[in-house]
C-alpha positions as CSV (number, residue, x, y, z in Angstrom):
1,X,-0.3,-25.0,43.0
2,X,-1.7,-21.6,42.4
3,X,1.3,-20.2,40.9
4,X,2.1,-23.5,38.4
5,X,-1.2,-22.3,36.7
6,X,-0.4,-18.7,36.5
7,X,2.6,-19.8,34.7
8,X,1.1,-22.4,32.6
9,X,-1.6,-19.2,31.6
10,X,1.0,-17.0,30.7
11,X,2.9,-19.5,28.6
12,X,-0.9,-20.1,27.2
13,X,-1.6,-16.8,26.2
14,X,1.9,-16.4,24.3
15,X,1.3,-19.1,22.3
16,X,-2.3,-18.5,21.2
17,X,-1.1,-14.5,20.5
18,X,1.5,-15.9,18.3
19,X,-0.6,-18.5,16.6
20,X,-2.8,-15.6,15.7
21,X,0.1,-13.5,14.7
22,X,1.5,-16.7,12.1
23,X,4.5,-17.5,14.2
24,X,6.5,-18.1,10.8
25,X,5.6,-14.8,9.3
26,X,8.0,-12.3,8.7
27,X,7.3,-8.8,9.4
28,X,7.1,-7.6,5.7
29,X,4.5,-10.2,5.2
30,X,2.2,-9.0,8.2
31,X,3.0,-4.8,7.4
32,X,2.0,-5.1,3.9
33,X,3.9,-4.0,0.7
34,X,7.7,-2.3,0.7
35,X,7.6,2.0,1.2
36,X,7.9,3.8,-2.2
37,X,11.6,4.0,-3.3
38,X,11.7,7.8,-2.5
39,X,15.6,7.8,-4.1
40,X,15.1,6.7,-7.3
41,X,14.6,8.6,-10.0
42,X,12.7,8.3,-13.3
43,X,14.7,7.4,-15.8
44,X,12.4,7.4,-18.7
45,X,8.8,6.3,-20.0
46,X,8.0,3.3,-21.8
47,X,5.2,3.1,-24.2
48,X,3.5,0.5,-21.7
49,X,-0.4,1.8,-21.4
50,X,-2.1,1.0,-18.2
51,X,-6.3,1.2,-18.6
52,X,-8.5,0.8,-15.5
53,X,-11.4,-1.0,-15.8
54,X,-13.5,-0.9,-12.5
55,X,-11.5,-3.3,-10.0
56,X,-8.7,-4.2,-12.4
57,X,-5.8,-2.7,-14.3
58,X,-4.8,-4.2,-17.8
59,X,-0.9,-3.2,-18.9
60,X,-0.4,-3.7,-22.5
61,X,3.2,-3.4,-23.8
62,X,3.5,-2.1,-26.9
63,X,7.1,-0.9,-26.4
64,X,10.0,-2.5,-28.5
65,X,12.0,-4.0,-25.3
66,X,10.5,-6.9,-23.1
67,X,10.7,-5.9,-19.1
68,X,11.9,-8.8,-16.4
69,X,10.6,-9.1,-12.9
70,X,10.3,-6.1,-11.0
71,X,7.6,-4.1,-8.8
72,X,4.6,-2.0,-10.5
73,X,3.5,0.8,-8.3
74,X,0.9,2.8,-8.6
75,X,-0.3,6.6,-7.4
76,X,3.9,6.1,-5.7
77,X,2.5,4.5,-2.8
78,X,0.5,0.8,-3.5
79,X,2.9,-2.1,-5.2
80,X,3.1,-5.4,-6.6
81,X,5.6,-7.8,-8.1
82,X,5.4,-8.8,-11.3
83,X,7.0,-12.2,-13.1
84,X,7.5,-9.4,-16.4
85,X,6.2,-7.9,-19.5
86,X,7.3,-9.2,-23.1
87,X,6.9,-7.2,-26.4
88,X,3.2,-7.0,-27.0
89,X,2.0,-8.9,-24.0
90,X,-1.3,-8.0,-22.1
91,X,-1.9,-8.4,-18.4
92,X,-4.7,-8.0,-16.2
93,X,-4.0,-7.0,-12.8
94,X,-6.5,-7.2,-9.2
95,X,-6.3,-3.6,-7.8
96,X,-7.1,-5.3,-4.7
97,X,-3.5,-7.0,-4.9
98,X,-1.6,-3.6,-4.6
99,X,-0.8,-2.5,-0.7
100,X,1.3,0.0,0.7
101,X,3.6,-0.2,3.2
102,X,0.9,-0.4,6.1
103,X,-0.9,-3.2,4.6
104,X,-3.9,-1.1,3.1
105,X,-5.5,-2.1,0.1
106,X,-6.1,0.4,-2.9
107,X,-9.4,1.0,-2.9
108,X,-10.5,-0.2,-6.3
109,X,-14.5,0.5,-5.9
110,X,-17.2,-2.0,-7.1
111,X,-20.7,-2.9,-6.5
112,X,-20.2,-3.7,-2.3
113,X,-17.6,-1.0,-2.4
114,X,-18.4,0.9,0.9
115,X,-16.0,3.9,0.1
116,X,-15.2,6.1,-2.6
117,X,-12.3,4.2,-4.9
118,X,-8.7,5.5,-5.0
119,X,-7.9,7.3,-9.1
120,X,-5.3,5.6,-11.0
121,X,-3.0,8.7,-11.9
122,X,0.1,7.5,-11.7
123,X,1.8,3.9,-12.7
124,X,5.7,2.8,-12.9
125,X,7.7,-0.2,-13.0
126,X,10.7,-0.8,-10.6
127,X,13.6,-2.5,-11.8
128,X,16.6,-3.3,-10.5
129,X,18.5,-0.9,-12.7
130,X,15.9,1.5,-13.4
131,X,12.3,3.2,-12.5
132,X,9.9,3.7,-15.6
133,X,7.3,5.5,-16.0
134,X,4.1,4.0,-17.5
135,X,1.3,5.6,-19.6
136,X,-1.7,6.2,-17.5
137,X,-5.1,6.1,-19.7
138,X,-7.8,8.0,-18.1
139,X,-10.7,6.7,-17.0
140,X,-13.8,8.0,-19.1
141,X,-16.3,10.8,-17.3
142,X,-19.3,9.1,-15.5
């Protein structure tokens, strides 16, 4: 009898470890965001302006070409997808959304922020044909 609970324990403790884990999750969903595409180079730099205001980026695309779905990464190491950008259209972006490829958030700052937040300094947009560069607008001296 005593070893028809050990098993029954074991097969227990599996199931709640991958309960907590989200049995149907894949691993890119538990790790975070993808790792910067170290192989691709810049191919040129749109006249898209990214302005960071506190705990949120706003892009404003004031470029003549209109930008599909791709992934906007910032400082080369935290990303996000994005649906697109059309000619003249403004969005407003959660820095918490962005992670790197361990799962870490950037560190946007804010009132309850308990450590120093992460500069914007550099922003691009992955495509599948191309990396651009984005115009970084710096933050104003506090």
């Amino acid at each position: 009898m005593q070893r028809g609970v050990a098993k029954w324990s074991a097969a227990a403790a599996c199931a709640g470890v991958a309960a907590l884990l989200g049995a149907g999750c894949s691993r890119a969903s538990l790790s975070g965001g993808a790792a910067y595409p170290t192989g691709r180079a810049q191919a040129v730099t749109e006249n898209i302006q990214v302005t960071r205001r506190e705990t949120h980026i706003t892009l404003t695309n004031t470029s003549a070409r209109a930008f599909g779905a791709g992934t906007l990464w910032l400082n080369a190491q935290y990303s996000r997808g994005i649906d697109g950008l059309a000619i003249g259209e403004t969005l407003t972006l959660d820095l918490r959304e962005f992670r790197n490829e361990f799962g870490e958030k950037f560190r946007g700052g804010g009132f309850f922020a308990t450590e120093r937040p992460d500069k914007l300094v550099q922003a691009q947009l992955e495509l599948p044909e191309e990396m651009v560069g984005l115009i970084v607008i710096a933050e104003p001296l506090r």
